[in-house]
N, C-alpha and C positions, 0 to 999 in steps of 0.2 A: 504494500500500500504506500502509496508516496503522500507526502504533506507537506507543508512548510511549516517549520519554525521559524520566530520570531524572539531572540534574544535582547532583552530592555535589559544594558547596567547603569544603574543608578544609585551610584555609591554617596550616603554622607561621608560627612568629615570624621567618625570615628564611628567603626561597627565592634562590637564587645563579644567576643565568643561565648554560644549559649552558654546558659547556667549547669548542664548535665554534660559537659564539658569535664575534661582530664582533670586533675589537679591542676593550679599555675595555669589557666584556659591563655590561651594566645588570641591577645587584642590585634585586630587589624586598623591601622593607621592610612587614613586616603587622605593627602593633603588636598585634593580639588574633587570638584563633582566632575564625575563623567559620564555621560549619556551616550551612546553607542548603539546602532541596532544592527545586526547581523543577521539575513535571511540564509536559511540554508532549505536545501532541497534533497531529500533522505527517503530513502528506503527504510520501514519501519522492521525493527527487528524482533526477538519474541523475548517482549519480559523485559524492564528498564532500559529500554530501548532510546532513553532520551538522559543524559544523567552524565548534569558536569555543575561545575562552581568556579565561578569568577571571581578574578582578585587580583592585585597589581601589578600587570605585569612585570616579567624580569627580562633583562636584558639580553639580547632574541641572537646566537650566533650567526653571520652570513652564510658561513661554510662555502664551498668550491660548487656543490650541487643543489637542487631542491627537488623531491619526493613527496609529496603531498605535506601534511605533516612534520615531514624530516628536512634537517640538514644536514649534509657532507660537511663533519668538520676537518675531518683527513683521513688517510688510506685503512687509518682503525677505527675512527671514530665518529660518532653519528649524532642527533640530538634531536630530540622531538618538541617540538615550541606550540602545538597547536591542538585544539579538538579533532578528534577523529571520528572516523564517519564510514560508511559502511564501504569505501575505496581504499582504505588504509592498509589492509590487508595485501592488496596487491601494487603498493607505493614499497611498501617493507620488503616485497619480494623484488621489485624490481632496481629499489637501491642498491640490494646486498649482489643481486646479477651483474650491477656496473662495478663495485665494491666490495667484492669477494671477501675481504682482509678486515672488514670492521667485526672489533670485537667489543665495545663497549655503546653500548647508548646512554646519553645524557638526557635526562629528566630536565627541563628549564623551566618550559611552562605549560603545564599540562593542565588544560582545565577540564579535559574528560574525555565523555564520547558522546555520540549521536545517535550510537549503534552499539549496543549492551555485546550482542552478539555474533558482529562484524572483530570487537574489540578482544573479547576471549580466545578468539581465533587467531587474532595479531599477537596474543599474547601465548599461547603455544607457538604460534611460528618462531619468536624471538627465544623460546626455551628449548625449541629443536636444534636450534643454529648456536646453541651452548652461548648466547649474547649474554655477558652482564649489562647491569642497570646502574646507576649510578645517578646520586643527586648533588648537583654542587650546591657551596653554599649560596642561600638564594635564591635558590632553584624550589618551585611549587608543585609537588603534584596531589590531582585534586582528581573526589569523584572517580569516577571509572577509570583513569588513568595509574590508579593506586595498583592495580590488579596489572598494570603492564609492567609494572615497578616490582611486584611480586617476580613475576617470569624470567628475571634475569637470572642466571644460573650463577652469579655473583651477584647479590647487592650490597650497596653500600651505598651511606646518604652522610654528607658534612655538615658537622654544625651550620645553623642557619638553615637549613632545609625545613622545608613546614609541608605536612601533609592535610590534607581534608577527605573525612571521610562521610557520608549518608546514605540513606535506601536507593533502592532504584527506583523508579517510577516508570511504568507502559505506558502504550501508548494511548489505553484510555483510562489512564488516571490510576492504575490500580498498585501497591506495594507489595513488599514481602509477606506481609501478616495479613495479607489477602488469602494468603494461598496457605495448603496444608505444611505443613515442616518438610513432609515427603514428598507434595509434589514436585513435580519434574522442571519447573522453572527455578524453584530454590535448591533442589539438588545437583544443577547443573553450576554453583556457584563453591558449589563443596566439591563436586567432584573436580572441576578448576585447581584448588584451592591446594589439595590432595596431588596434584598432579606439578604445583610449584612446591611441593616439599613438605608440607604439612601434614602433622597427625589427624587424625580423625578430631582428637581434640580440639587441638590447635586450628583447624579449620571451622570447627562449629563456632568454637569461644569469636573467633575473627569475623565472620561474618553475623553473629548476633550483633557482635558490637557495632559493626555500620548499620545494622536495622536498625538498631534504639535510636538512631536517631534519625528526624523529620524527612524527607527531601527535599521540603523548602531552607531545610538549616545546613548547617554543617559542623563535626567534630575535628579541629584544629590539633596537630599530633607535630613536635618535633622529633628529630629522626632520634633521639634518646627515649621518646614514647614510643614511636612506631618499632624501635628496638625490642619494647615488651612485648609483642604483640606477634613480630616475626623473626628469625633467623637477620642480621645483617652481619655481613663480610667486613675487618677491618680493611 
């Protein structure tokens, strides 16, 4: 089914991470208002099919190429700066075809995806091709973009890194705690999850914790929280 979306950001001058937030919740700082609207045009996908979060930009690499999504920042190295959407998958394949030899992706600005199920896809491809993840400092990943950050067969995030994480949301409005524990939409986020390294445990406890909270909100996590949560690489 295709549709448009319509993205309004409309940042005040200081937004406060909810109250059900980490210990130490991370204040977000917008010194100006910024209005912005972004159409996009999407193949809808099955189950939080639409699910990212905005926030200040970071300072966006040129790189050598561009890939949808990605930049070439050199013969090993790559960086994803953008929302992804249900062509990402085959932007990923056809970077690594011009660029055989990258072996690390950088996290900058990742405010999600477009496509729930476009994106678990990209993110087995980048765990096939043995790619680590990596966040510099600075560097934001948010939303469905958390789960490409899982797939690196290395992770690691530097101080200053901040992640954001919330439910999914379909395409006609409906959440995780829509559906049974076992249905097949919430099972396919555990079996993911299982498949980036995780215990049976460890993957429940993970994905409880991005349902608790809204998908109009978001839970704020630096990479010393996100450290509790998953395995990171020094």
């Amino acid at each position: 089914m295709r549709r448009l979306a319509c993205l309004f950001l409309a940042l005040a001058a200081t937004l406060v991470s909810p109250a059900h937030a980490r210990p130490s919740p991370r204040a977000v700082v917008v010194e100006d208002v910024i209005v912005e609207q972004v159409v996009v045009e999407e193949v809808a996908g099955e189950g939080g099919s639409n699910r990212f979060v905005s926030a200040r930009p970071a300072a966006i690499p040129q790189g050598i190429a561009r890939f949808g999504p990605f930049r070439v920042i050199d013969g090993r190295r790559a960086a994803l700066v953008d929302v992804t959407d249900g062509r990402s998958p085959a932007a990923f394949a056809a970077m690594l075809a011009a660029y055989p030899s990258i072996a690390e992706l950088q996290l900058v600005d990742c405010p999600g995806t477009l496509d729930d199920t476009a994106n678990l896809r990209l993110g087995r491809m980048i765990r096939a091709r043995g790619v680590a993840t990596h966040v510099p400092s600075g560097g934001s990943v948010r939303s469905g973009a958390v789960e490409l950050f899982l797939a690196g067969k290395r992770r690691s995030a530097e101080p200053g890194a901040e992640f954001a994480v919330h439910a999914w949301e379909d395409e006609d409005g409906r959440h995780p705690g829509d559906f049974a524990k076992d249905a097949p939409v919430n099972l396919a986020y555990l079996a993911y999850y299982r498949e980036m390294g995780m215990s049976p445990i460890e993957a429940r406890a993970f994905y409880d914790m991005t349902n608790a909270v809204p998908h109009h909100d978001a839970r704020w996590l630096n990479a010393a929280q996100m450290g509790q949560w998953v395995r990171l690489d020094s």
